[in-house]
N, C-alpha and C positions, 0 to 999 in steps of 0.2 A: 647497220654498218656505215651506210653514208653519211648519217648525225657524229658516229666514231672519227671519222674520217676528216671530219671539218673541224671538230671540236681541235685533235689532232694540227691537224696545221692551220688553225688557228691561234695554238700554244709556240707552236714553231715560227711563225711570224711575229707573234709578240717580243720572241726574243732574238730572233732575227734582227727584229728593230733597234734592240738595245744594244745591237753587235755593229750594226752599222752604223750608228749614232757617233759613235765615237771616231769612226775614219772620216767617214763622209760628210760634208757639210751640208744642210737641210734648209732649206727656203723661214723666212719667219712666219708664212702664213702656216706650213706643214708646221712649225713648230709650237703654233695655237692651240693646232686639232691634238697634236700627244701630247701638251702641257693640262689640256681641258679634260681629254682621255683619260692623265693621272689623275685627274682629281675623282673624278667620275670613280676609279677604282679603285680608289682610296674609301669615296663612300658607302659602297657598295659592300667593300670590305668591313667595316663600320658597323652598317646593320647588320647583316648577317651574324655578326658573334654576338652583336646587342642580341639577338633573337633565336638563335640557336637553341635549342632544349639539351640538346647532349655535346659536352666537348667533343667526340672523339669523332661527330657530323661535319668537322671543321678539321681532320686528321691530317689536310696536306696544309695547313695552314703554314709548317714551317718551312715549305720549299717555296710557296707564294709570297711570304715575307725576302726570300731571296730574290724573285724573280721582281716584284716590285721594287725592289733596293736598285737592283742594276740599271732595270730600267729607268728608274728616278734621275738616277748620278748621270747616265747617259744622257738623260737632257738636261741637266743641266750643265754639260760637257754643250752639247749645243747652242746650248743659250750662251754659254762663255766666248764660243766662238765669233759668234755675230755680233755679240756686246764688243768684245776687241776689233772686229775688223769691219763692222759696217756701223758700230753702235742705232743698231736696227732690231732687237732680238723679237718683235712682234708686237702687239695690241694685249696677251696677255698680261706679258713680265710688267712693261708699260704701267697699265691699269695698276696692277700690287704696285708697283713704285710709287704712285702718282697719286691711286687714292683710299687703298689701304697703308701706305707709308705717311699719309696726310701731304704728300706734295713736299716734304722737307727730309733733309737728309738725315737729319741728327734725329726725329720723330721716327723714320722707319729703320735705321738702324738698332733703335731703343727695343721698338718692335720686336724688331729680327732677334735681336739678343736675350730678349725676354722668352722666345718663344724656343728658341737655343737652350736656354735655362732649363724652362718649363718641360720641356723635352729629355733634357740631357739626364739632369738633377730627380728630377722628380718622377715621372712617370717613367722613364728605360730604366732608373736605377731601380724601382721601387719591381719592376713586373722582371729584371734580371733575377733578384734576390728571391723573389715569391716563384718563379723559373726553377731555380737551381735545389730552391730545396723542397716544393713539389716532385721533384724527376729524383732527389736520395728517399727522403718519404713513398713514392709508388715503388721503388725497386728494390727498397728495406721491406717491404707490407706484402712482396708477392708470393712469400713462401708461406703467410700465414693465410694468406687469401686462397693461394691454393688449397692448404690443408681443408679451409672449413669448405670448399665446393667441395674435396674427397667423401669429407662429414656427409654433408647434404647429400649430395649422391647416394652415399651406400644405407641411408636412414631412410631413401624415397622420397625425400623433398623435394627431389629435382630429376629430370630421368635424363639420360645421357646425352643426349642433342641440347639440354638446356645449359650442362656441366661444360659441355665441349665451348659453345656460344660464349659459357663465360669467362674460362679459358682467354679463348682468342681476345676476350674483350680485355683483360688483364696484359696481356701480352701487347697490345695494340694501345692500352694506355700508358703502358711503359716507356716502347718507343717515343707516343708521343710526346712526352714529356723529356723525354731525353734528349731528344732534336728540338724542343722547343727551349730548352736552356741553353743550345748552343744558339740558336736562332737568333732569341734576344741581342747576343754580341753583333748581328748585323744592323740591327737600330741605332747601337750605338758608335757602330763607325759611321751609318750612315750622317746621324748626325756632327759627328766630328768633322767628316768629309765636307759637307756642304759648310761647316764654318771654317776650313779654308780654303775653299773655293768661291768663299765670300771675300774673302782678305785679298786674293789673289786677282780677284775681279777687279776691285778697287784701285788694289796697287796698278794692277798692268793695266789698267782702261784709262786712269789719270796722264801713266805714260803715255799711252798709244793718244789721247785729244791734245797734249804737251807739243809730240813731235811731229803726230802725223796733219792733225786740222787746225794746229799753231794756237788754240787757245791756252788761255792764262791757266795756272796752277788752282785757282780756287774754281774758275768754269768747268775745267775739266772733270775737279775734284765734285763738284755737284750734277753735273749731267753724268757722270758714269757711273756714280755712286749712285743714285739713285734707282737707274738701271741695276744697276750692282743687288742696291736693297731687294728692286721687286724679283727680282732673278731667286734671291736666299727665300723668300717670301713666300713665293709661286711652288719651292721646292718641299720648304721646310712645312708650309702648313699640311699637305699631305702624309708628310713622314710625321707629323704629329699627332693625325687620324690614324695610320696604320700604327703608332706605337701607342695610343690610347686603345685600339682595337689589340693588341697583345695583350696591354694589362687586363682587358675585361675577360679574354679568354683563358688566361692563367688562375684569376682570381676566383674564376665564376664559379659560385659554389652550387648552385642548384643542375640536377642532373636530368632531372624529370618534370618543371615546371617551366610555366614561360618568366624570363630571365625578369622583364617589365613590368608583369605581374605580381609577381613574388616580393618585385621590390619596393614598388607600392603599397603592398598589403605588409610588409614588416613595417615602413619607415610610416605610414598612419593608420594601424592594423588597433592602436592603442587609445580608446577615449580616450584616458584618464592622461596620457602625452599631452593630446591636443590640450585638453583643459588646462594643462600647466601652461603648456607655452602662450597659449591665449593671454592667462590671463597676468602672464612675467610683460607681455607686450602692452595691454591697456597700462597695466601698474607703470609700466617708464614713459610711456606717452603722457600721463596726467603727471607726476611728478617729476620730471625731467625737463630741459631744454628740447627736448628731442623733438620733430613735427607731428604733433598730438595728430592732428585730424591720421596721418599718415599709420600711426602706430596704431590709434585705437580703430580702424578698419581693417589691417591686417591681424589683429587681436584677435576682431569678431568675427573674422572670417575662419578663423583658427577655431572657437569655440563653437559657430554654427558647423562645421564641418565633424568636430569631435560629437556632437548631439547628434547627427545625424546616422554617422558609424555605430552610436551607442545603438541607434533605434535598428537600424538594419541589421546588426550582431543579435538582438533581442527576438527578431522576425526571422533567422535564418535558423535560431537556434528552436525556437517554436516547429519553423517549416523540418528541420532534422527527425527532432522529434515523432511529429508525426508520420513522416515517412519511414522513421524506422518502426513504429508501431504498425502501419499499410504491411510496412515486409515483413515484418513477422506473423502479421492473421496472415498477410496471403500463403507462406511459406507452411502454414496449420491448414491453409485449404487444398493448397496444393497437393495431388495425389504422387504419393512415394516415389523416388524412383530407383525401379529395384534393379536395375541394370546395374548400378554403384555399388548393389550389395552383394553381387555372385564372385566378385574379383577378390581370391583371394591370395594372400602374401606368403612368398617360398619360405621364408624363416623371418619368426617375430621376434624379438624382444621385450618382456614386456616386465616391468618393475613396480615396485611399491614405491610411495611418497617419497620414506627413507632414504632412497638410492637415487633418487632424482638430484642432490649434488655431482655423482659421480658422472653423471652426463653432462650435464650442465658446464658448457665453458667458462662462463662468466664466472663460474664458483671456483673454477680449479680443477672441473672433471677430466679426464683425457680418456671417458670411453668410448667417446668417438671415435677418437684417434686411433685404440684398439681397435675399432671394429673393422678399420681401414685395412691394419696391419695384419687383421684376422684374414683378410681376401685377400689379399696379397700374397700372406705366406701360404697360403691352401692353392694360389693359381702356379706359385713358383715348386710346389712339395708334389701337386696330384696333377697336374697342368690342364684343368678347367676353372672356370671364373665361375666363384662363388656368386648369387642370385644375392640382390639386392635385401639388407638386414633392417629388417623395421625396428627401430625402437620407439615405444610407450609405454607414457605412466598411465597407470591402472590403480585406481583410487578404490578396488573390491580387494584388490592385495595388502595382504600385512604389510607394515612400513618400509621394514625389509628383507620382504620377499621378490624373486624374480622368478618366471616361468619363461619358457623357451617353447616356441609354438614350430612346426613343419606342416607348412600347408593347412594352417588356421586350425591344425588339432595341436594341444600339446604332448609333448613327449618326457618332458623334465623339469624340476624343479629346483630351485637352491632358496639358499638365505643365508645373510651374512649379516656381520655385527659392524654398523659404521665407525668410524676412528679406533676400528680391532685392528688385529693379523693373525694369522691363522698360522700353527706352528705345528709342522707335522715331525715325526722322528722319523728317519729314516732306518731305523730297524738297529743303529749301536750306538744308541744314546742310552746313556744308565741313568745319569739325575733326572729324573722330573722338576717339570716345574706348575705352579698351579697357573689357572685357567679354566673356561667354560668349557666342557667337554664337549665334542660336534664330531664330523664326519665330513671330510672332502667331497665334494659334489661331481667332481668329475670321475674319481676312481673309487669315490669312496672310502677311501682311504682313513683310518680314526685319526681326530689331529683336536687341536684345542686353541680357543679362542684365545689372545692377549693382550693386554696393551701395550699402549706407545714405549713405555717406561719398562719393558720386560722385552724389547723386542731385543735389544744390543746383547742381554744375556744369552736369549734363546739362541740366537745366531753363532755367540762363542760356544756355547755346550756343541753345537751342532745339527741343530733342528733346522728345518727347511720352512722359513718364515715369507709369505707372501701376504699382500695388500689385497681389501678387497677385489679392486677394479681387476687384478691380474686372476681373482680367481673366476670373475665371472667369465671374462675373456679365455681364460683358459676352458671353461666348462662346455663357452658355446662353440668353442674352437672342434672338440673332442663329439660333440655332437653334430656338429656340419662333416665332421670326417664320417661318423658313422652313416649319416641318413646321404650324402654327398651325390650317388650312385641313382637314387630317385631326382633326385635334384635338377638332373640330369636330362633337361626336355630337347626336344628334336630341334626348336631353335636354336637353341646351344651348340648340336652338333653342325648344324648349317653353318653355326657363325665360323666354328673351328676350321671347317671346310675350306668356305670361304679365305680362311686365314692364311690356309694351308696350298692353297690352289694359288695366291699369289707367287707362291717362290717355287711351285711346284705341279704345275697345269697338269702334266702329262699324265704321273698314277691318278688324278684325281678324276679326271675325264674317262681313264679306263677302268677305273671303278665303281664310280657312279655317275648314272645311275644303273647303267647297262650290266656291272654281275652283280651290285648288293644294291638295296635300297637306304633311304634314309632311316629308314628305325629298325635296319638287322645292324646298320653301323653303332647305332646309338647302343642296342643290344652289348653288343659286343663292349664294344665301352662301358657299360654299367657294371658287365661281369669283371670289368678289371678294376674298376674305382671301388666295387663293392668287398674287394677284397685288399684293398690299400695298394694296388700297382697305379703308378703313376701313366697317364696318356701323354704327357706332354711330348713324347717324340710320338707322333701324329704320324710323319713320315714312315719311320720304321711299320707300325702297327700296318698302315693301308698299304706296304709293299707287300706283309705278311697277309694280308686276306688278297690281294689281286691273285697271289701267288697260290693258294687254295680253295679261294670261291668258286672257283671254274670247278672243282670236284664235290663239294658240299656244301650247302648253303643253312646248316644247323650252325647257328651260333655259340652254343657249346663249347663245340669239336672247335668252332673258328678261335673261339678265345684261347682254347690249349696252345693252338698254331701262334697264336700272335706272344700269347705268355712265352712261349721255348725262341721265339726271334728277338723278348726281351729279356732271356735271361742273363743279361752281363748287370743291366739294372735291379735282376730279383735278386741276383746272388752278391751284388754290394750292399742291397736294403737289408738283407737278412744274414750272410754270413761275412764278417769282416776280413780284410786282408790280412795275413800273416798272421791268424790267429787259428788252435782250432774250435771246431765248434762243435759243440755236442749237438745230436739230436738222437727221432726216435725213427724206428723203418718200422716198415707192413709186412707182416709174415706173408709171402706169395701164396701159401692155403687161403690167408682171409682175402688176396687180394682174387682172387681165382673165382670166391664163393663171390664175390660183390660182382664181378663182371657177369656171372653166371644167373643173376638177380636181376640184370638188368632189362627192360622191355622197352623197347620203341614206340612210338606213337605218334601220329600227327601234330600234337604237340609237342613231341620232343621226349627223351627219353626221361624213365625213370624205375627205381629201386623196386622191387617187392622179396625185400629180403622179410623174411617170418622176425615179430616183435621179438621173441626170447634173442634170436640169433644177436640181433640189432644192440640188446641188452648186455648181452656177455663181450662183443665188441667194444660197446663205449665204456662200458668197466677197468676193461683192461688200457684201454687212451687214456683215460682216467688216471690208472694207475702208473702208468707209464711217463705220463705230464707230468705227473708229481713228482716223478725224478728227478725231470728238466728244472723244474720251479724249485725244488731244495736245493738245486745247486745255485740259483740264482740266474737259470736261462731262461729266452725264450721257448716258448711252445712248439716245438717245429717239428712235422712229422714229413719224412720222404717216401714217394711211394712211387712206382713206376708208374709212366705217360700215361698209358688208357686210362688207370683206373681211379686219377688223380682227381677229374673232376667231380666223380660220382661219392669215393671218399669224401671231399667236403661237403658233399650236398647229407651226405648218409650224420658229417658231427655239426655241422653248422647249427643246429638246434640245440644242442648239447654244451657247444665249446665257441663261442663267439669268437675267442679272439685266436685258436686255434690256427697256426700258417700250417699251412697242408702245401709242401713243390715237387713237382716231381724230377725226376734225376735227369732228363734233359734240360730243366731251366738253371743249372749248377756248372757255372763256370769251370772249367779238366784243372782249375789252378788251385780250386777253393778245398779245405782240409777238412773234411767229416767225421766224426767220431760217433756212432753211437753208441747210448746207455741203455738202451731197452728196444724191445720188437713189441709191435699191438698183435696177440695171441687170439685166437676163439679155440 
């Protein structure tokens, strides 16, 4: 805190200075020590971006180029004062006048002007330009730079603290680049500034030895002037290190080497350079006017230099060699390490040769992108965050083939035909059209392969024409929904927690961990994901267990509670507004006989309804589904609250995709109709 603290008013002094500078007038000897100070910190600034490895190590450079500016102008705001009224400004300005100006006026003026130039023209204008469209360039590039950290991320190349890091680092190059194109314009006023406050000097110093110390117009003209020069001289060489140190930092293209390095090994990285220019240099030395001895010594020195790079290049590429042969025996001696191989991945992706375009950015792929959009719309649809999607190619796979792995076992497969489209009929399309005949991978659905050149017709008949990349994203989609509910580990529900407990301490704290623990919650949450209700009101859900847990702690029973506190969301998922909806109801005979079936157990309850009985029930669901499906609906059976959950456990084996609600999660607005009762 104390190093804070100095550092701190230490910054406040500096500019303290530059604030007083300009009212107060300052001795010539104080005005040695902060002209010698500017220099000093003009060097200082110099090296550091000479030697910096990362721009953005250099981030405040654009408020430091302000803070040096002011202070600059400020003294030489002093030095103008002294020069007019004592023509005393110091030993430093002095010295620049006298023998960096050569002692002649019309010599350091030359000077002064050149370095004006050299400043102005050349190096601010050139690190302005290179400024301005670095800072359109990083903030055109950020939304592609983001996308491919999404990429990364959700493929496992990167785990989230690395994704976030680079983030900020995007965001942080941005700015500085965007402050640093405004920045530039202070170099160049600065330099404007001090050339006329050179003219100024001159003019009013010649008046002021004219009227005040009665010398002649040309004495004048030469003692103030000179003073005048080293005054622009003293100022301007500084401001031309801090605007050479801008250009290097703008320009610096290395991110990760050292700057000196780098740039030695590109500019004599090249024997076969050296040996040209060597030998362009002896060639004009012997046939020229030019100072032979002079040329053909830096020839040779050109050509033993390229000899010697040849031979060190020859020696390091030998020493490479060998060390990469060292690490690969060692890596054949070294004993396995199996710790790497127990970690396995929540969902693969895994493809043939063939469909490695379709990931592939550089080619045109955008499955990456899908796979972004895949987690996104699963966290916005079921409101948990899907677990990070591996994709690899698999060179054991047909070319193109893909499999879809959950927890390093598979569960499904596809194959698709590259530069096809898949053209399914939506059930009243009359023409056919030809094509490879196949079968959709996600529903299975019959559909048939096309090409490019059939796709425009298929679409006007009416056929439902999708691209590869959209079916495999659709297939993984449909299988993260189903397996979702496993997916589902107890970190996951901590993080939700967590998430949840910032907008809303109070239910969180009185529900856990003191009436439910971490994995009855999770529990409970898998019985709702497992049947497509969405968690993302978290809130709602942990009011509903605070509100019941204190009387049973069966997660079952807890999920009915929590399903009937969200039924405004089950009965817009499944029955639409202003429409009505057909479905099927439970004779209260069979719901009677399944409650009557049911046994308790330290694990939780369960069915022992007799096989036949079991039989002649799903028969008739069966029967009764088919109703709903020829008319073109879902599957939707209502049953009264208790015996709702035991119904689905009793058809879940039978009827997957079966919605089983019972009459408390149904909105008093929603319109029911049904077509049929499940009989025994």
């Amino acid at each position: 805190m104390r190093k804070i603290k100095l550092t701190d008013v230490g910054v406040a002094i500096y500019l303290l200075c530059a604030v007083v500078f300009f009212i107060i007038p300052i001795p010539s000897v104080l005005l040695d020590v902060m002209l010698t100070f500017n220099i000093s910190i003009a060097l200082i600034i110099l090296f550091n971006v000479l030697f910096v490895k990362e721009v953005l190590d250099m981030s405040f450079f654009p408020t430091l180029l302000l803070f040096t500016t002011i202070f600059r102008i400020s003294l030489n705001v002093s030095s103008t004062r002294l020069i007019l009224s004592t023509g005393d400004p110091g030993n430093v300005v002095k010295t620049f006048g006298s023998f960096v100006g050569g002692g002649d006026m019309v010599i350091g003026t030359i000077v002064f002007i050149v370095l004006v130039i050299i400043q102005f023209v050349v190096i601010n204008k050139g690190s302005e330009r290179v400024a301005e469209v670095t800072a359109r360039f990083t903030l055109d590039a950020m939304p592609g730079k983001q996308m491919a950290i999404d990429a990364d991320l959700n493929t496992g190349a990167i785990t989230d603290e690395q994704a976030k890091a680079r983030r900020e680092k995007i965001q942080h190059e941005s700015s500085f680049f965007g402050a640093m194109d405004g920045a530039t314009k202070y170099v160049k006023g600065d330099a404007i500034a001090g050339l006329i406050i050179t003219v100024i000097n001159i003019v009013g110093g010649t008046v002021m030895g004219m009227t005040r110390q009665g010398l002649g117009a040309q004495d004048a003209l030469l003692e103030y002037g000179i003073l005048t020069i080293g005054d622009g001289l003293v100022s301007q060489i500084p401001s031309l290190v801090i605007s050479l140190s801008t250009g290097i930092l703008v320009t610096k293209g290395s991110n990760e080497a050292d700057f000196s390095g780098v740039l030695v090994k590109q500019l004599f990285g090249v024997p076969k350079v050296l040996f040209l220019v060597g030998g362009v240099l002896c060639f004009l030395g012997v046939t020229t006017p030019l100072n032979t001895l002079l040329f053909l010594a830096m020839g040779g020195l050109f050509l033993l230099t390229g000899y010697n790079i040849k031979k060190a290049i020859g020696v390091e590429t030998i020493e490479n060699e060998v060390e990469q042969t060292e690490t690969e025996a060692e890596e054949i001696r070294r004993p396995e390490n199996v710790v790497s191989l127990l970690k396995v991945d929540p969902i693969e992706l895994e493809f043939g040769y063939g469909i490695i375009p379709l990931a592939d950015v550089n080619q045109g792929g955008d499955l990456l992108d899908r796979v972004v959009m895949i987690r996104r719309q699963i966290a916005l649809e079921l409101g948990t965050v899907v677990p990070i999607i591996r994709l690899r190619d698999n060179i054991q796979l047909n070319p193109n083939q893909y499999i879809i792995k959950i927890k390093g076992i598979q569960v499904t497969e596809g194959e698709i035909l590259f530069d096809h489209y898949m053209a399914m009929n939506p059930g009243y399309v009359e023409e056919e059209i030809t094509g490879i005949p196949t079968y959709e991978p996600s529903f299975h659905l019959p559909a048939i392969w096309i090409t490019e050149g059939q796709r425009e017709r298929a679409e006007s008949l009416g056929y439902t024409v999708v691209d590869p990349p959209s079916i495999i994203a659709t297939h993984l989609t449909e299988v993260i929904r189903s397996h979702i509910a496993e997916l589902l580990t107890r970190q996951d529900v901590q993080n939700l927690v967590n998430n949840l407990k910032e907008s809303n301490p109070v239910i969180v704290d009185e529900l856990t961990p003191k009436i439910l623990g971490l994995g009855e919650i999770q529990k409970v949450l898998q019985n709702l994901l497992d049947e497509g209700i969405s968690i993302r009101d978290l809130l709602t859900i942990f009011e509903c267990l605070a509100d019941h847990a204190t009387t049973t702690r069966d997660t079952d029973v807890l999920t009915e509670y929590v399903r009937q506190g969200l039924k405004r969301a089950i009965s817009s998922k499944y029955f639409p507004a202003n429409e009505v909806t057909s479905i099927v109801t439970l004779d209260p005979k069979v719901e009677q006989e399944i409650m009557q079936s049911v046994k308790q157990s330290e694990q939780g309850a369960y069915i022992t309804l007799a096989p036949d009985r079991t039989k002649i029930i799903m028969d008739s669901v069966e029967k009764e589904i088919g109703k709903l499906e020829s008319l073109g609906k879902n599957a939707i059976i209502v049953t009264s609250p208790i015996v709702r959950m035991y119904f689905k456990k009793l058809t879940e084996d039978y009827f997957k995709n079966l919605i089983v609600v019972s009459y408390n999660e149904v909105e008093s607005d929603v319109e029911l109709q049904s077509v049929g009762m499940v009989t025994a």
